[in-house]
Structure formats: C-alpha cells, structure tokens
N, C-alpha and C positions, 0 to 999 in steps of 0.2 A: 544621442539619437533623438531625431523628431520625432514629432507627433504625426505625421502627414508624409502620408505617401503614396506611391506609383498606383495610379488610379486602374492600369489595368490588373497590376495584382489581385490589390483588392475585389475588381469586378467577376476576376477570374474565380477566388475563390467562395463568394457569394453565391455563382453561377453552381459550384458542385457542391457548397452545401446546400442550395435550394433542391438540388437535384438529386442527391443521393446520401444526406444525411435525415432521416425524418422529425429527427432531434433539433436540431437547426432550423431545420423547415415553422418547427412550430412555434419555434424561440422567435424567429424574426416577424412572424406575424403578432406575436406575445408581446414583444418590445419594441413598438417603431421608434424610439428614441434612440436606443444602442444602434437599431438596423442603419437609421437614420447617420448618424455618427460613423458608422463602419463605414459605409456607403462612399461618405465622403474621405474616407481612408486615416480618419480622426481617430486613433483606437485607442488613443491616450486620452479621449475626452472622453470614450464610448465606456471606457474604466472606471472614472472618475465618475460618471453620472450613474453607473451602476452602484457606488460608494454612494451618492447622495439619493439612492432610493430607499435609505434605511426608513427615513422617519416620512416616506409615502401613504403605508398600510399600515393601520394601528394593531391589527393584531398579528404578534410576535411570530405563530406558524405558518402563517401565510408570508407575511414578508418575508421571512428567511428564504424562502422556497421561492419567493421572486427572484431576489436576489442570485440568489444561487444560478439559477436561466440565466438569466440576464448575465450573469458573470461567465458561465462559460459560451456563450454567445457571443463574447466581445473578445476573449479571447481568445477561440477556436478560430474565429476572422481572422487575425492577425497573425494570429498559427498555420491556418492553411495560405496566408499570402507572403508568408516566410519572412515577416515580419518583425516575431516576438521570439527575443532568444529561448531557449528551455528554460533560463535560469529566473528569469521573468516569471514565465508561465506559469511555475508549478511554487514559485515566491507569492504570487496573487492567490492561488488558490488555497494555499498553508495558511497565508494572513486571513481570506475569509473566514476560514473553519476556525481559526484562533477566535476571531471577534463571534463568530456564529453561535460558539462555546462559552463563548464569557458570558452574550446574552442570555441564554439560556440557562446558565447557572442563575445569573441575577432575579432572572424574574421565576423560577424553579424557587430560590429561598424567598423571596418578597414577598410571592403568592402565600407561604406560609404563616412568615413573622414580616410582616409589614414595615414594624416598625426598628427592626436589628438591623445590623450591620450585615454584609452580604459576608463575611468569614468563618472560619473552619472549616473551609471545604477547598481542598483543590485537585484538579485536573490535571495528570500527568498524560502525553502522549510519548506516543510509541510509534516507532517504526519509520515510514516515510513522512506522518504529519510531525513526527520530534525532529527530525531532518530538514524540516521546511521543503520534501521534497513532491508533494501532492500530487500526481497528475489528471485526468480525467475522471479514470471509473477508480478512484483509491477511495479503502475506507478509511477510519480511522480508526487505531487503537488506543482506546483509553487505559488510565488506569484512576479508579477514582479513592481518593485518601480524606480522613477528617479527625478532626482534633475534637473528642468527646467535650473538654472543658470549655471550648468558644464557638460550638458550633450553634448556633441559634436553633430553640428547640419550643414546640409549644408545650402547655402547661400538662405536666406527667406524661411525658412524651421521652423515652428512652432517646439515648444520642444514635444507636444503632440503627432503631427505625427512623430517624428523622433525615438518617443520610441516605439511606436505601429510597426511601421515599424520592427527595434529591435526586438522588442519581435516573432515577425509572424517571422521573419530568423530565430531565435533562435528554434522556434515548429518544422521549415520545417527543418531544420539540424536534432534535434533528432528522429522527430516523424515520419516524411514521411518516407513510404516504397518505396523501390526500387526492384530491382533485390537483394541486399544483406541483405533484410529484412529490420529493423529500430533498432533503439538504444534504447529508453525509449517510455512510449506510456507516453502523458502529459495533466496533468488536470489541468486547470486553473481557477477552478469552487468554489475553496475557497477566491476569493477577493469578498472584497463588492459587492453585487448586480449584481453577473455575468451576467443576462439578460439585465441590463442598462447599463452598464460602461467599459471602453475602456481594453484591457487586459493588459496595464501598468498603473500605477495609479503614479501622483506626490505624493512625501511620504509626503507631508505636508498635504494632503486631508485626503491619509490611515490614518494618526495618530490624524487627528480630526474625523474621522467615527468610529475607538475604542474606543475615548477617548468619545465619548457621542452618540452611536446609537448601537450597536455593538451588535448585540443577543449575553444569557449566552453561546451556544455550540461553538461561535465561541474561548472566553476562551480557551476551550479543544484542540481547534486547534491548539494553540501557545505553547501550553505546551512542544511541540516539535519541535519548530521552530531554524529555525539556517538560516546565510548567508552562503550561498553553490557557486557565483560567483559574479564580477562584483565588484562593488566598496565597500568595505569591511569595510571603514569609514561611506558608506550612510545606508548598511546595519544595521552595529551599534546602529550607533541614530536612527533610526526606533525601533527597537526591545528593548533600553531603555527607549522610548520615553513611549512604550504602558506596558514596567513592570508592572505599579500599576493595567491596567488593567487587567492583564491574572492571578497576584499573589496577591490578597486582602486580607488584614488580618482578616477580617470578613467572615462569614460562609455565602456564597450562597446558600440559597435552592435553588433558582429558575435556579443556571446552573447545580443542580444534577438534577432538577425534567426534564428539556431541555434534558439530557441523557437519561433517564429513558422513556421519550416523543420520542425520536430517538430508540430505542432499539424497543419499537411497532412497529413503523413505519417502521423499516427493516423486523420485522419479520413479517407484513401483505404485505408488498410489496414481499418479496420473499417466499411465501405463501410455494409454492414447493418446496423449500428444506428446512424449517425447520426441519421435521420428517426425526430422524435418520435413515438411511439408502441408500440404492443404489441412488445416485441426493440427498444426502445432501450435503447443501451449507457448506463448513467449513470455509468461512470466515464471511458470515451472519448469519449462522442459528443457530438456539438456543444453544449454548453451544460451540460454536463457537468461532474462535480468534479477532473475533470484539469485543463481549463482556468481554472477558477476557482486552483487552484494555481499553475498558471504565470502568471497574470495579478499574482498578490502575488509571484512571484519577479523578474519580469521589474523588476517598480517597485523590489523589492529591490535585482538587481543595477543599477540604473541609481544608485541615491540613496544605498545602503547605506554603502558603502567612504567616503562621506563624514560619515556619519549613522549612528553606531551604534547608537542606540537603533532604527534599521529594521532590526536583524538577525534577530525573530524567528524562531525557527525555525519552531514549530505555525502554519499559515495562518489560523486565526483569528486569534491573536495579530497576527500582520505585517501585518491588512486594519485591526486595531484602530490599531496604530503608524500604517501610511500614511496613516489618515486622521486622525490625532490632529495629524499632520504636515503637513498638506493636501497630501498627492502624491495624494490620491485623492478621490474625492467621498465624506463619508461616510455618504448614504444608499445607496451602492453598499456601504460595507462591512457594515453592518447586516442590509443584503438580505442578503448573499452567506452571511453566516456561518449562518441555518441551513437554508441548501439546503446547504451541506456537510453539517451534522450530518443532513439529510434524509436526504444518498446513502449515510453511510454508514451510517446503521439501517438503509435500507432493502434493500443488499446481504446476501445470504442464501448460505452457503456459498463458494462459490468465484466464485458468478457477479456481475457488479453489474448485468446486463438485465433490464430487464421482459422477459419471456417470454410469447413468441408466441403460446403454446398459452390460449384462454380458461379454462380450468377451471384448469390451473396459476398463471397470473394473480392468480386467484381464492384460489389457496392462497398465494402470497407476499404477497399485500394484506390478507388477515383476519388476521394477526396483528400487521399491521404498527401502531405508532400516531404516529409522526412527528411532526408540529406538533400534531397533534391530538387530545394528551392519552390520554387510555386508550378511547381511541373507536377501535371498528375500523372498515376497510374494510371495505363491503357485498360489495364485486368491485373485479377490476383498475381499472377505466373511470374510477372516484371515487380511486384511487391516481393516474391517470397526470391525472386531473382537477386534482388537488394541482403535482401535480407540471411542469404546461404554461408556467402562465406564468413561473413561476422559469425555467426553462430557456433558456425564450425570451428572457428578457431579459439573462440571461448569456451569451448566447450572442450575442447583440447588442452587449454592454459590450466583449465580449472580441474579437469581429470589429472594432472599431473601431480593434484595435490593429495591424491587417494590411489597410488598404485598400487597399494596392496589390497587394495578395494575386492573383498570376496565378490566371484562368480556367483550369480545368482538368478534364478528361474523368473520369466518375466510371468505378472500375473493378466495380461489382456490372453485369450484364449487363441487367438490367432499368432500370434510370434508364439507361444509353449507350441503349440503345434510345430511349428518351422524347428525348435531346437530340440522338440524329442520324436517326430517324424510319426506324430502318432494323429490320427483324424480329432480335428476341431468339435466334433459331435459325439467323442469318444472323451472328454475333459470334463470332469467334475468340477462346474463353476459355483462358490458357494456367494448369495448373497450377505446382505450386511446383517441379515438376523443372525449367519449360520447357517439358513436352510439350502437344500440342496435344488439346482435347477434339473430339473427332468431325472430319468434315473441311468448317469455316467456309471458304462463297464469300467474303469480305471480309475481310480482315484490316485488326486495329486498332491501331498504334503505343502501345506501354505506354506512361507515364508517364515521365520522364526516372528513373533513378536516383539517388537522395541521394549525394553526394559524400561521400568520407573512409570510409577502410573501417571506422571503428569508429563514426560516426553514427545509424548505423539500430537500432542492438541494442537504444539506450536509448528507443526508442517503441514496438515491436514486440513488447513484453511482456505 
C-alpha cells in the first residue's frame, strides 16, 4: 500500500473533520506539519513525522501529549478517508502507548537514582493495549510488578515505597491533564484486590495470588497480556510463571459461567443503553463489542489450554483461529470482525454511545465513515441504520451462550415500570449511598449482589 492517495478523499475528510470534529479542529491548527502532510494525502509521512516529534520538546509531559495530538490527527485523516485498515490504526496507537510507557518509566526511575540502571520494574498491560488493539478513546490497563532485590532504590528507602513512588510518576506523566490535554487515561483496577493493595505489587506475591486465590474472570484477563515496559526479563518470568494458570488443559465451567455472571452484571449496571437505539451503549450494551470479546474468550478458555494456536490475543485474530479450527461457525467470525472495527471507529472521545441528543447524533455520524468507505453519514438515524442488524445478531449469537440465563428485574425505573405495570413515580430508586430518592409507596427488592468481593470491579468500569 502507498503512501499517497486520492486527493479528494482526503479533502473530503479534512472538510468533516474541520467541521464537525472539535477535536480535529484544534489538532490541525496545533500541527501544520501533520495538517500539511494529510493535506497532500501523505499519511505515511504525516506518521513518520509525528514519530520524529519526540525529541522536539525537551520536557517529557508535554511532548508526550504532543505527540499523542499529533498522532491521532494523522491518523483519524486517513481513517475517515478510508485509507488506513483497523489493523493499522489501532497497531500505531498500541505502539505509541508502548514507547509513551517505557518513557515514562525511564525517566520516573532516573528522576530518582540517576545513576542505576532503569530495572526491576515492569509493566504489564492488559486488555486491548496487551492485544495491540487500541482504538481512540481506550484506556489502558496496567498492572505494575517489581523485583525488591534490583529495583533501584535511594539510601534507606524501602523497595515497596520506591516502586509506588515509580508507579504514581509513571500515572502523573501519562494521565494528568494539563493545558495540552493527556496521553492515556490509566486503570490500574485489574491487580489483586485493588481496594487493599499498593498500585505496584512484588511479582513473587502477584505470582502466588494466581497461582492459588485468583477468581475464574481474572483468566480472561491474561489472555491478552503482554510486557509493554521496564524490565522485560522481570516481565517474562511473571507471565511464565502464571501460564498454567490463565491456559488449563481442563475445561473450566466455572470461568465461562464468571463471563456469563459479568455479561448480566454490565447489562443491569448500564441499564440505559442497552436498548438499541439513540444512547445505546456500543461498548457495553447488548450486542455490543464487549460481548463480542467475551464470546472469543470464553471458546478460548474452554479449547485454548489444549490448543495453542487458539491463544490469540487481538479478537479478530482468536475469531479468525476459532474458526479455522471449527469451535466456531465461520460465517459468525467474518460477521463479527468488522462490527468490532465498526465500534471502535465509531467511539469518539471517551464515550462509545450513541448519544441521545439529535443534533449531537448528527455531529458523531458526519464524520464517521465505518463500512462505508469515505462516505458520510447524512445524521445519526442512517449511523444507527448501519449499525441495527450487526448488533442484533450478535447479540443473538452471544445470548445463545447463556439460555438459562435467570429472568431478571431491570434496574432503570422506566422498563420496571413496563414489566410490573406499576407508575414510575411509585418505584423506590435507591442511589449509590443507599439513600432513598423521594419517599416511594412500594418498595422494590435490588438484584442479588455478585458474590466474592473482588468480582464486581472488573465490569463496573
């Protein structure tokens, strides 16, 4: 594939992101060099020059957060002129936050001990960035691990605080916003016991809390794990250390039924976007690219631990494996792979809903261009148009996996209404304290609570 291409594409989508992205809008006054480069339909130069804007700005917060503009600037152009495959897109933004991370560790330990080696510390990711699968508004889930005996440490300076430390530089380089925005927004809520335990963890401890406490959905989480910075030998033995855990050659029910247990538990916590249409959620809501994930995890864990070539980590990849392999139908894998790359173009900031409001609708769908090549959306209606029957039918494939799935009381007060024919202003809605809103004649028995007190954190995000 070249570098250069169809000048009106590009001009086309120049024109709607000048026009109805404010985010763009600011980028391309921000970087006339990238703008410059798109312009000319160069989006392979507009890349590369965004790569050589590291060593522009000497100080490391700011550049990063250049960088980062600059990068999705160059290519969201290329993205909306239908240009830049997905696999592309969301490979450049994995590899940023890979190198984004490293820097930040480096000069997070230098800052300290100037004169050691940058080792015993590294950086596990999780999730879409352990996938190389990044898109737009993704955060990243870290997991941060250190080796007390080589971690560089100043004089009477315990290994514990010295990695905590570490790690809090390493959140405030990517995460804090400044005047040039932020680099990654970062979750740290997949290590053991996030409410008790320090946000670096010794890897001799991580590696005995999998190897015998470990909930089944935490499995799912490693399925895509990878060292992304920091010391790449400590990284290593960690993540061989827990193989037998994440890859069993026995059949887990109990970490499908832990999926299947997560999958309610989104779709009653995000009660309001389930139902397709204007505020549907498309990365939680039924039919959604959450559930398309879990559905290749789940055939993962079931077939993997005996089947190693079903370990991809990227969910395209592991739909292409499962059905290569026949665990899957592979007119379900074909479907499924670009209503992923659908949801995640069509995620815009931080949010992944269609939004409620008509005229805003309107501004997330004219620049969008999805299957549909460098063609815009007229308005939301011809977006969620696009968007009905994939859903639908993924949301179908993937219920199939849960039919004994208990019947269960919806918590938005509007649908309980519809299913117990009792007035909306007659419903005891309780907020997140507990406390009760107004004083409801009837009261409604909540949902059971999810068992194990560290199950809930990882759907609730």
């Amino acid at each position: 594939m070249t570098d250069t291409y169809s000048d009106r594409n590009v001009n086309a989508a120049l024109e709607r992101a000048e026009k109805h992205s404010p985010f763009l809008r600011v980028a391309l006054a921000g970087h006339p060099e990238i703008a410059a480069a798109s312009r000319s339909g160069r989006i392979g130069d507009a890349i590369r020059a965004v790569r050589n804007k590291a060593g522009d700005v000497p100080e490391l917060s700011t550049a990063l957060r250049q960088q980062r503009s600059a990068l999705a600037l160059a290519l969201a152009i290329g993205d909306l002129a239908g240009l830049l495959p997905l696999e592309r897109l969301v490979r450049e933004l994995s590899d940023f936050a890979d190198d984004a991370i490293e820097r930040a560790l480096d000069a997070a330990i230098r800052a300290r001990t100037p004169e050691a080696d940058p080792k015993g510390f590294a950086v596990i990711a999780l999730g879409k960035h352990g996938s190389r699968e990044l898109n737009y508004s993704s955060d990243v889930d870290l997991l941060f691990l250190f080796d007390p005996a080589t971690l560089p440490l100043k004089p009477r300076e315990e290994p514990q605080q010295a990695a905590v430390r570490i790690g809090q530089r390493i959140v405030e380089l990517i995460q804090k916003r400044d005047a040039d925005g932020y680099v990654f927004r970062i979750d740290l809520r997949l290590r053991p016991s996030p409410e008790v335990t320090p946000i670096a963890l010794p890897v001799e401890a991580a590696i005995s809390y999998y190897e015998s406490s470990a909930l089944p959905w935490e499995r799912a989480a490693f399925i895509r794990a990878r060292t992304v910075a920091g010391d790449k030998a400590l990284g290593s033995y960690f993540l061989e250390a827990i193989h037998p855990f994440v890859w069993r050659r026995s059949i887990d029910f109990g970490a499908i039924g832990e999926l299947q247990s997560i999958t309610r538990r989104i779709r009653d916590h995000y009660a309001q976007g389930q139902s397709f249409g204007p505020g549907f959620d498309l990365k939680r809501g039924r039919g959604g690219i959450r559930e398309i994930e879990f559905f290749a995890q789940m055939h993962q864990l079931i077939h993997g631990g005996r089947e190693p070539r079903l370990r991809a980590p990227a969910t395209l990849d592991a739909l292409a494996a499962l059905a290569a392999d026949g665990r899957i139908a592979e007119a379900d894998a074909v479907f499924w792979a670009p209503l992923t790359g659908s949801c995640a173009r069509s995620s815009t900031g931080s949010r992944w809903s269609t939004t409620s409001r008509p005229t805003a609708c309107r501004q997330t769908a004219r620049p969008s261009t999805m299957s549909r090549g460098s063609t815009a959306f007229p308005d939301g209606g011809a977006l969620l148009e696009l968007l009905e029957p994939a859903v639908s039918r993924v949301a179908g494939i993937y219920g199939g996996l849960a039919q004994d799935e208990e019947e269960r009381l919806p918590h938005d007060a509007q649908a309980l209404e519809g299913r117990l024919e009792v007035p909306a202003s007659r419903i005891q809605v309780r907020g997140a304290s507990g406390s009760r809103a107004g004083a409801p004649a009837m009261p409604v028995r909540s949902a059971p609570r999810p068992r194990g007190r560290r199950s809930r954190r990882c759907c609730l995000r």
